[in-house]
PLY file of the C-alpha trace (Angstrom):
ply
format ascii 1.0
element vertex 158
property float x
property float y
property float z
element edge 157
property int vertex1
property int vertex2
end_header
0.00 0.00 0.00
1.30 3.54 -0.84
-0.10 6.96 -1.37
2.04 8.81 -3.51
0.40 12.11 -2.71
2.02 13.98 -6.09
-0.23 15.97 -8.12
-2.75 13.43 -9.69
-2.10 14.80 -12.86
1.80 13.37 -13.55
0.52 9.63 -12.23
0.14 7.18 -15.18
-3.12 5.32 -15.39
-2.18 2.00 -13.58
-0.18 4.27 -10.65
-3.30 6.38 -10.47
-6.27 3.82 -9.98
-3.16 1.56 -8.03
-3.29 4.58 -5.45
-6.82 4.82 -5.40
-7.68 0.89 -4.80
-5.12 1.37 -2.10
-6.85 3.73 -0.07
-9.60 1.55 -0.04
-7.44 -1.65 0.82
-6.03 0.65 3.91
-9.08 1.77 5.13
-10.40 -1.55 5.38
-7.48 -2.79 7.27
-7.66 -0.04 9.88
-11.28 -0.78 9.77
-10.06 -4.45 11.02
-8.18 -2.75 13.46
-4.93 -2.95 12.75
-2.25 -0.89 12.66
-0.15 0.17 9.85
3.45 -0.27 11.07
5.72 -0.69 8.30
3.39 1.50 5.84
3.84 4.58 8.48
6.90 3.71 9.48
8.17 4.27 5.95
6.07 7.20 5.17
4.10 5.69 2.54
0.25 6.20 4.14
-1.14 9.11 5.27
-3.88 8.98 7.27
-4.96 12.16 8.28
-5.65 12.51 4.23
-6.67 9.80 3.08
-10.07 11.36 2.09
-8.92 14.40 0.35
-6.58 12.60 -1.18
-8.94 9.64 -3.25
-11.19 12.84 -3.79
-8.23 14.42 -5.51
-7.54 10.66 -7.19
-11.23 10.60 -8.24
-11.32 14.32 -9.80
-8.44 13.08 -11.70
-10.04 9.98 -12.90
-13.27 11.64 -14.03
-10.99 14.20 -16.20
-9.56 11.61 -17.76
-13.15 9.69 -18.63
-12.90 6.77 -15.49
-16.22 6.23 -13.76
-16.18 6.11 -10.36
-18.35 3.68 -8.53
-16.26 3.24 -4.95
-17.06 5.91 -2.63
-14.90 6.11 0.36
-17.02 6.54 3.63
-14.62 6.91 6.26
-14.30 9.29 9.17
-10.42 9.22 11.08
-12.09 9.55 14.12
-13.72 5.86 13.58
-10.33 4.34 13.41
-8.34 6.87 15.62
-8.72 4.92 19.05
-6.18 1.94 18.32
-3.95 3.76 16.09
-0.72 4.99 17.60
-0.36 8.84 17.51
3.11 8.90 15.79
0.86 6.42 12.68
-1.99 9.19 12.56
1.00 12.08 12.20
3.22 10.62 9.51
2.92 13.08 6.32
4.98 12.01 3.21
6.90 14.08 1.43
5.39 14.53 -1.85
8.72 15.55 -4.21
10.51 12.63 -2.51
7.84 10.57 -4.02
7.76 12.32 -7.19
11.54 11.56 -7.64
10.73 7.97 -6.35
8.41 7.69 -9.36
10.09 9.54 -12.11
12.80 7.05 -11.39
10.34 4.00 -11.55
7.69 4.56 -14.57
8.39 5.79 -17.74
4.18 6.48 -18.09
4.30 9.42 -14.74
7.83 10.79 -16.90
5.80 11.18 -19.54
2.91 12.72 -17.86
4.97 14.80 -15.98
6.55 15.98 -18.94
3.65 17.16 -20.95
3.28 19.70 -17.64
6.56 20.57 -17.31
5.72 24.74 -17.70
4.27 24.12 -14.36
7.49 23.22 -12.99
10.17 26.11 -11.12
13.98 25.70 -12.15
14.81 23.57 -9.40
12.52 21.00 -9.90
13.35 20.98 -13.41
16.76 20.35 -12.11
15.95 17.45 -9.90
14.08 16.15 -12.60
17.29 16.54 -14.77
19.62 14.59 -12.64
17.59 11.85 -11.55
16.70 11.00 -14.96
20.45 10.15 -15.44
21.10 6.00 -15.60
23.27 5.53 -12.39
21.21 7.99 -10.29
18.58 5.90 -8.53
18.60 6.96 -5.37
18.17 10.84 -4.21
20.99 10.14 -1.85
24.01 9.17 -3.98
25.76 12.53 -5.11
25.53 12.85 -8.94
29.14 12.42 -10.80
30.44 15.45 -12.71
29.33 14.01 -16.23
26.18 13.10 -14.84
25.95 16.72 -13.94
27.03 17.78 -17.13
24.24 15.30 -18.64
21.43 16.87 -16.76
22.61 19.90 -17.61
22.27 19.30 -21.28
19.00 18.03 -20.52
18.05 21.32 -18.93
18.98 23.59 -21.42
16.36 20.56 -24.06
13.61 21.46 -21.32
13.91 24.78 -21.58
0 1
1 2
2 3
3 4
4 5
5 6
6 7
7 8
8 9
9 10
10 11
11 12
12 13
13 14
14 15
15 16
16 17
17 18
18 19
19 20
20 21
21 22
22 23
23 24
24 25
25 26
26 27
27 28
28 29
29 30
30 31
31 32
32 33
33 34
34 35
35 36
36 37
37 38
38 39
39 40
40 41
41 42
42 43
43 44
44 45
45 46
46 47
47 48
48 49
49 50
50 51
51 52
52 53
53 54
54 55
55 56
56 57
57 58
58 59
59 60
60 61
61 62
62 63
63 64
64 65
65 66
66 67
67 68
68 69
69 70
70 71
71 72
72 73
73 74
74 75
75 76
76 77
77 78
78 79
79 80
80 81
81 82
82 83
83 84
84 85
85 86
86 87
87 88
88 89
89 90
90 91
91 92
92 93
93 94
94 95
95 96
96 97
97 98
98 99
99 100
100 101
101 102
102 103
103 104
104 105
105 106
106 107
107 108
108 109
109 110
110 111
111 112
112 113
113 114
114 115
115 116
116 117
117 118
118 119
119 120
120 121
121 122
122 123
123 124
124 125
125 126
126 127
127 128
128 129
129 130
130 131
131 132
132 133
133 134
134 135
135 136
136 137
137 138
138 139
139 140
140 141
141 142
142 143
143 144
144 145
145 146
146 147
147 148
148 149
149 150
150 151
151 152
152 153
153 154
154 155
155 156
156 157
């Protein structure tokens, strides 16, 4: 389970509806009461949002000519009694996800892409150098022809 919480716009199809069947896979397991322990843990649920979020998911679905027959009926509060405090806080970071998934799917590139004039230098940037073969994680320092590389790619974008 993962919420990706980037703009639903730069998700491909399958990571889009993936994110939305999600939610409703999570909600039913805290509706089991459980916990969510590894998902929190690694910041890749968000409770406190989960409703915005498929509403944003849905909105995006509709534009794109999905129907939409799986409302989510969930309050927090319902679940909020046997979740740990720390698993009702986590908030992921949503441009550590978007690099996560620029990296992974060539279909969110793509979409991503097509709004690029919505995107500030630096993200352009980031964009840039991750896109680079031997940069797959947002930790490793880029090498100077990798840098060079993304630079090139820049000055394409722009």
């Amino acid at each position: 389970m993962r919420m990706w919480m980037v703009n639903p716009k730069y998700m491909c199809s399958s990571h889009l509806l993936g994110e939305h069947n999600e939610i409703h896979m999570a909600v039913g397991y805290l509706r089991e009461g459980n916990h969510l322990g590894r998902y929190a843990s690694e910041k890749l649920i968000q409770v406190n949002t989960m409703l915005s979020r498929h509403n944003q998911l849905v909105e995006e679905m509709l534009s794109r000519g999905y129907k939409h027959n799986s409302p989510l009926i969930f309050d927090p509060t319902e679940i909020a009694g046997h979740l740990f405090e720390w698993e009702l806080s986590v908030v992921i970071d949503p441009k550590y996800s978007l690099n996560i998934l620029m990296g992974r799917c060539s279909g969110c590139r793509e979409r991503y892409l097509q709004n690029i004039g919505r995107m500030d230098l630096r993200e352009k940037w980031e964009y840039a150098i991750h896109k680079q073969p031997n940069i797959n994680n947002s930790s490793e320092k880029p090498k100077r022809y990798q840098v060079e590389n993304a630079m090139q790619l820049l000055d394409d974008i722009l």
